[in-house]
BASELO-798067 format. One record per residue (C-alpha): residue number from 1; y, x, z. Coordinates in steps of 0.02 Angstrom, whole numbers. Layout:
BEGIN
seq;c2;c1;c3
NUM;Y;X;Z
...
REM end
This chain:
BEGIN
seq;c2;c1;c3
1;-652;-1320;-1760
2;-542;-1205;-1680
3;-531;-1053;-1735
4;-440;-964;-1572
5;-516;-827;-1477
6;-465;-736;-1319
7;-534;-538;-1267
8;-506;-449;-1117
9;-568;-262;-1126
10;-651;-193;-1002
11;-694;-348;-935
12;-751;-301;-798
13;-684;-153;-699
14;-617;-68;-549
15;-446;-140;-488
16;-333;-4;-539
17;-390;-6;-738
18;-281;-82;-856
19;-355;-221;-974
20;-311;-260;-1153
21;-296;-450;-1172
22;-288;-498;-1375
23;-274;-692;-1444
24;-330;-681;-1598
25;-371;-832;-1740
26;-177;-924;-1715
27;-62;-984;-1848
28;74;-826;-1870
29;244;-871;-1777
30;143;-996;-1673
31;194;-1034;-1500
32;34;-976;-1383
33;37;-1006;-1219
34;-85;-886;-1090
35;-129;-950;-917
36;-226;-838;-760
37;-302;-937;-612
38;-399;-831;-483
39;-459;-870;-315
40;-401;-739;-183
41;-488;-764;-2
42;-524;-948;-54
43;-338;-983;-113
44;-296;-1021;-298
45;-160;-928;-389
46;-98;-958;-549
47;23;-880;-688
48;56;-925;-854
49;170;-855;-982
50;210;-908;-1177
51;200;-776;-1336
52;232;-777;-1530
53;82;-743;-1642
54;111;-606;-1744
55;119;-620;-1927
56;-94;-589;-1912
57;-95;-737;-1799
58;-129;-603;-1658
59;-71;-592;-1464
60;-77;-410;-1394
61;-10;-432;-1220
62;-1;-230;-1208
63;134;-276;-1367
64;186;-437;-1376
65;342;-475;-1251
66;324;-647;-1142
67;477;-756;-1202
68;445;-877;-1054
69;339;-912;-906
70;315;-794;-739
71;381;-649;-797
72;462;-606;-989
73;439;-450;-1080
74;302;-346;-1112
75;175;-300;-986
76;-11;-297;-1016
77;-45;-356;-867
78;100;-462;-817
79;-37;-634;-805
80;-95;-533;-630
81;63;-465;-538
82;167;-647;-580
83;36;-750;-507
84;77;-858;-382
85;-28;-961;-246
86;-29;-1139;-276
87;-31;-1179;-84
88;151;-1106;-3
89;125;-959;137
90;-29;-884;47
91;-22;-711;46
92;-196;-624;51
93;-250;-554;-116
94;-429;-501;-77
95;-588;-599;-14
96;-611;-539;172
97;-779;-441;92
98;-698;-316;-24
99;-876;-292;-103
100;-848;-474;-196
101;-772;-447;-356
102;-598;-552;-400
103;-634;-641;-548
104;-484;-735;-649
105;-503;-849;-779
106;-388;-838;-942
107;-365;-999;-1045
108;-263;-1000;-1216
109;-189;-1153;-1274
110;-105;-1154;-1437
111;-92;-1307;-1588
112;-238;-1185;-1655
113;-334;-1244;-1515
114;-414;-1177;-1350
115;-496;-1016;-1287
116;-548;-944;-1122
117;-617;-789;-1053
118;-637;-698;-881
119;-577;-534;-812
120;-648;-440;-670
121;-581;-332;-535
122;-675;-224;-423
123;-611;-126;-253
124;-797;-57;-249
125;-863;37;-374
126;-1054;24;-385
127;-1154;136;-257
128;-1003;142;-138
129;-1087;72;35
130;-981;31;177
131;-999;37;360
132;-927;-38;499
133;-849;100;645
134;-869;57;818
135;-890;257;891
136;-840;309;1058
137;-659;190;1052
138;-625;211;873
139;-618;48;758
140;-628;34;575
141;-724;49;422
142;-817;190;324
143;-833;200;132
144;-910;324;72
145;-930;361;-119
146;-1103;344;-225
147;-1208;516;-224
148;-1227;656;-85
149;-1066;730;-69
150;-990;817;14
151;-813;716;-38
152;-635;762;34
153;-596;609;150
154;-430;513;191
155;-384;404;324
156;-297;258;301
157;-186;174;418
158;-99;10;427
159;80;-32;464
160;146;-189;593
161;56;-286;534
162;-125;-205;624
163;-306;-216;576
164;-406;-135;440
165;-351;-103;259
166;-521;-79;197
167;-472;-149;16
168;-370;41;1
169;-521;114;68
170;-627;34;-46
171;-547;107;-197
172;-527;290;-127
173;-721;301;-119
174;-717;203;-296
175;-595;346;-337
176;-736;494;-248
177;-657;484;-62
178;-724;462;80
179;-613;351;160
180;-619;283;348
181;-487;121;363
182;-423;145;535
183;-397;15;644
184;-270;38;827
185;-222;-159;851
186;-254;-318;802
187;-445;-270;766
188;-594;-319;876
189;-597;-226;1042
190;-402;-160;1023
191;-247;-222;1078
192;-146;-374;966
193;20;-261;981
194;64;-90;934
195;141;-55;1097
196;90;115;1179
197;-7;170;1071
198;-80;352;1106
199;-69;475;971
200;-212;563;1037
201;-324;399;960
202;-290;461;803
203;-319;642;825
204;-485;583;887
205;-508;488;729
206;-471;633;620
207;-606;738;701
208;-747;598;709
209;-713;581;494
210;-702;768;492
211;-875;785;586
212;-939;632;510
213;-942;657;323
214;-898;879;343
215;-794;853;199
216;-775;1030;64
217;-652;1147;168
218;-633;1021;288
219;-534;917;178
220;-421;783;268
221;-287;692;221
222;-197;532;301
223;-134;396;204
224;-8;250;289
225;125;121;257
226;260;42;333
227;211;96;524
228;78;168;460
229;180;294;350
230;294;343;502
231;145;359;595
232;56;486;458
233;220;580;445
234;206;589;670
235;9;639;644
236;60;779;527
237;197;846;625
238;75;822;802
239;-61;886;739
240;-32;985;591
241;-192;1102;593
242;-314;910;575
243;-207;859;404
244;-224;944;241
245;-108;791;166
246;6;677;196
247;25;504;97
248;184;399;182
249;212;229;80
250;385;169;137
251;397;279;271
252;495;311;428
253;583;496;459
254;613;427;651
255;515;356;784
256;533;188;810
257;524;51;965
258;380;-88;959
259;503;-229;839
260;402;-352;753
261;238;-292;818
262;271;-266;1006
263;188;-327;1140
264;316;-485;1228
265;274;-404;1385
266;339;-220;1337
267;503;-278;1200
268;530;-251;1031
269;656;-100;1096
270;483;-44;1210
271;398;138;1148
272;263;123;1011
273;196;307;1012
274;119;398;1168
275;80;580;1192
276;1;646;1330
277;17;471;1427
278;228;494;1383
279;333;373;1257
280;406;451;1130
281;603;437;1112
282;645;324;965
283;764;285;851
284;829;120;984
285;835;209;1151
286;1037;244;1215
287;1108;187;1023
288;1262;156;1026
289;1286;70;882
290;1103;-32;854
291;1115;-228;864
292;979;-339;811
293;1094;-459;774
294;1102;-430;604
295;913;-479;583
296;927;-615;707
297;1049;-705;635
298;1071;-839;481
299;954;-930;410
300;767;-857;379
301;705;-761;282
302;757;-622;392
303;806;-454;313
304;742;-320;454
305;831;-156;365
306;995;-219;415
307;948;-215;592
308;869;-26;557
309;1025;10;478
310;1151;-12;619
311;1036;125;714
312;1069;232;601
313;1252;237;631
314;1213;334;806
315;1185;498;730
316;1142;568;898
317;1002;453;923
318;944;483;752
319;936;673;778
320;850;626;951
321;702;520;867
322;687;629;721
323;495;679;673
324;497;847;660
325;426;828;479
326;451;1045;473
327;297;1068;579
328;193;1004;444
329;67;1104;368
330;7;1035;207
331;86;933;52
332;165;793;73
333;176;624;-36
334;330;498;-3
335;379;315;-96
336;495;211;-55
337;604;88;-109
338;776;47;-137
339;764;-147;-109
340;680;-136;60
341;687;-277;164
342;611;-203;307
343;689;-52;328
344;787;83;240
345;632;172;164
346;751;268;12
347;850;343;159
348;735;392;265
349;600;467;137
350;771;558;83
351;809;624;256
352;606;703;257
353;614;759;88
354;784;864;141
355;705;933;286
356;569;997;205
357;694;1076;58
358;786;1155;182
359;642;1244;299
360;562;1285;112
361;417;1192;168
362;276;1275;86
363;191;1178;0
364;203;1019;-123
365;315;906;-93
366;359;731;-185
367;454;587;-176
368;477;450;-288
369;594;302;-248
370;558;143;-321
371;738;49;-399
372;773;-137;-364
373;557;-130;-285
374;533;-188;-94
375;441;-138;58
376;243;-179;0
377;195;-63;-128
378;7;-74;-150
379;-97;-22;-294
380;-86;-82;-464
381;-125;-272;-562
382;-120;-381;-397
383;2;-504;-369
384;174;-439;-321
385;266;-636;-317
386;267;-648;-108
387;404;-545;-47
388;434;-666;89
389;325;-714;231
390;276;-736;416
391;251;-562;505
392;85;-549;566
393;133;-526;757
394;275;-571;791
395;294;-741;658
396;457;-713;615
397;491;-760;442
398;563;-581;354
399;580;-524;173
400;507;-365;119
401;629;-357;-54
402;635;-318;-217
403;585;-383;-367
404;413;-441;-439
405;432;-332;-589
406;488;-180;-524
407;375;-203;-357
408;219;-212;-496
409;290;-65;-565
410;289;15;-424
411;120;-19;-374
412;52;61;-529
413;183;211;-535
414;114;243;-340
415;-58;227;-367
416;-66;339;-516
417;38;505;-440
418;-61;470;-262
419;-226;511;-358
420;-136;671;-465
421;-80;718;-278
422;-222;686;-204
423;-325;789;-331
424;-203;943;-340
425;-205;922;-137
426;-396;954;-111
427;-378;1092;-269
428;-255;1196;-153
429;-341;1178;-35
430;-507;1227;-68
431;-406;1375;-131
432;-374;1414;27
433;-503;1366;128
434;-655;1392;3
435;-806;1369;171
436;-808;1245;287
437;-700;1299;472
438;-746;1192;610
439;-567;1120;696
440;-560;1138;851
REM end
């Protein structure tokens, strides 16, 4: 009878907590091999990676180095991130109802024998509820944390490729926030392209959460990647009395045309942003030096940055589509990464963070640049394996970059300083701003 036995503790948890995965009961200096299988939005993905029994005929993962398999080295949870999907162009890693748990199966196969066990990962904490939003134009989704409240409240905002990230807003009110996923394209009742998009949507947005869930102080921050992080940055800098934080994930510092997500009808080189009915100047309008032919040509997959990086030869047009990241009035949160696929993220989280430095910007202000990681930094133990893919709008098969360990680490490094952020955010602030102020 075999004698082999496989643990996972927790075992069954919210996302973003780490598990201990032990082997025990093998012969010492035996060859074990671990294997993961979970189905993600009705696809299969699978890992597997080999370890030496210690001289106890133990296997700690959060010890014991991979020799071979998806990834090598140590990393306790290394069976997640490598995963891969068995079926090619795969890429979602949650069931479309974030409220179903994600369970994988671990199997253990050694000359000892066999062992299994399952692990379990949660985006909803239990008593979080969720509701859809469908209030005077505004799409999205509302989670709101177990208990009464009040809770400080973020919104969280996609990048190109639209609709509603409601597994991040899942895990802020798992994590005490109240957190409204917003939706402005690709989402029922909203355009399928980014194109002219009004700012003033958003400010809306901010005021119906504000009113909605009268968060302690007033409490608001604004979370976003990709487009969604220049966009934060533009919110903050628009309307910097509705923000009391900014979160950018692989941000912009400019203002940027349509690109991948634009409608045909309007261009990739068309306006995104809209104020008061007007455009915005971005980063592609009279450049001298911009050429999509770097991202246009060769053979797929397409690297966008290089494209974003001949724009930013035309220091006029840079200084022209600059967000004016000064008139923000509240701390400020940047990642990026220095593999970026998509666009130059370490630069331009650079050119905010120097801004800020050099107006003395007030209050906290970090940055943390992710080496050899690419564009999609998420949150922590998902898989991090499918770095290239078919944009959502436009189809066009791009790479995001970087590497599947250091984009794994970066997921865990990001999610971990956005929630000591976070928490020193709504501390200041309450500070300042210790009874509730209606905005305006």
């Amino acid at each position: 009878m075999s004698t082999l036995n496989i643990t996972v503790s927790p075992a069954d948890d919210l996302i973003d907590v780490p598990r201990r995965i032990v082997v025990t009961g093998a012969q010492p200096g035996e060859l074990v091999q671990v294997s993961s299988r979970t189905v993600r939005a009705g696809a299969v993905w699978r890992s597997s990676a080999h370890f030496v029994a210690d001289d106890a005929g133990h296997v700690d993962l959060t010890l014991a180095p991979a020799v071979e398999g998806g990834y090598r080295g140590i990393s306790a949870m290394g069976l997640l991130w490598s995963q891969r999907p068995e079926e090619d162009g795969k890429r979602e890693l949650f069931h479309a109802d974030v409220q179903q748990p994600l369970t994988t199966t671990l199997q253990v196969s050694a000359v000892s024998g066999d062992a299994e066990a399952e692990l379990t990962q949660r985006l909803c904490a239990a008593g979080v509820t969720r509701r859809e939003v469908r209030d005077n134009g505004l799409v999205g989704t509302l989670f709101l944390p177990p208990g009464e409240g009040p809770f400080p409240a973020v919104m969280i905002l996609n990048g190109s490729g639209g609709g509603i990230n409601e597994p991040r807003a899942a895990l802020y009110a798992s994590r005490g926030y109240a957190a409204l996923a917003l939706a402005y394209f690709k989402a029922p009742g909203l355009s399928d392209y980014i194109s002219n998009t009004p700012l003033e949507y958003f400010e809306k947005g901010l005021d119906w959460l504000r009113e909605t869930v009268r968060p302690p102080g007033d409490f608001v921050a604004i979370n976003g990647q990709s487009r969604g992080g220049e966009l934060v940055l533009l919110l903050g800098a628009t309307f910097p009395e509705k923000v009391s934080a900014v979160l950018a994930y692989v941000p912009s510092a400019l203002v940027h045309s349509g690109q991948n997500a634009a409608d045909p009808a309007v261009g990739r080189e068309g306006p995104t942003w809209l104020l008061k009915g007007r455009p915005l100047t971005h980063q592609w309008e009279n450049n001298r030096h911009a050429s999509w032919a770097p991202f246009d040509g060769g053979a797929p997959p397409h690297r966008h940055a290089l494209a974003m990086l001949t724009a930013l030869q035309d220091k006029d047009a840079v200084a022209r589509a600059r967000i004016h990241v000064e008139n923000i009035q509240s701390p400020v949160l940047l990642f990026s990464a220095t593999d970026d696929g998509s666009w130059p993220s370490s630069a331009y989280s650079k050119m905010v963070r120097d801004k800020l430095e050099e107006v003395a910007h007030p209050h906290a202000v970090e940055w943390h640049d992710y080496q050899d990681a690419g564009h999609a930094i998420l949150f922590p133990f998902v898989p991090t394996t499918q770095t290239t893919y078919a944009h959502p709008v436009s189809k066009r098969i791009s790479t995001g970059g970087g590497e599947p360990a250091a984009n794994a680490h970066a997921d865990k490094h990001s999610w971990h300083h956005a929630q000591e952020f976070l928490a020193n955010a709504v501390k200041a602030h309450l500070s300042a701003h210790p009874t509730r102020k209606e905005v305006s």
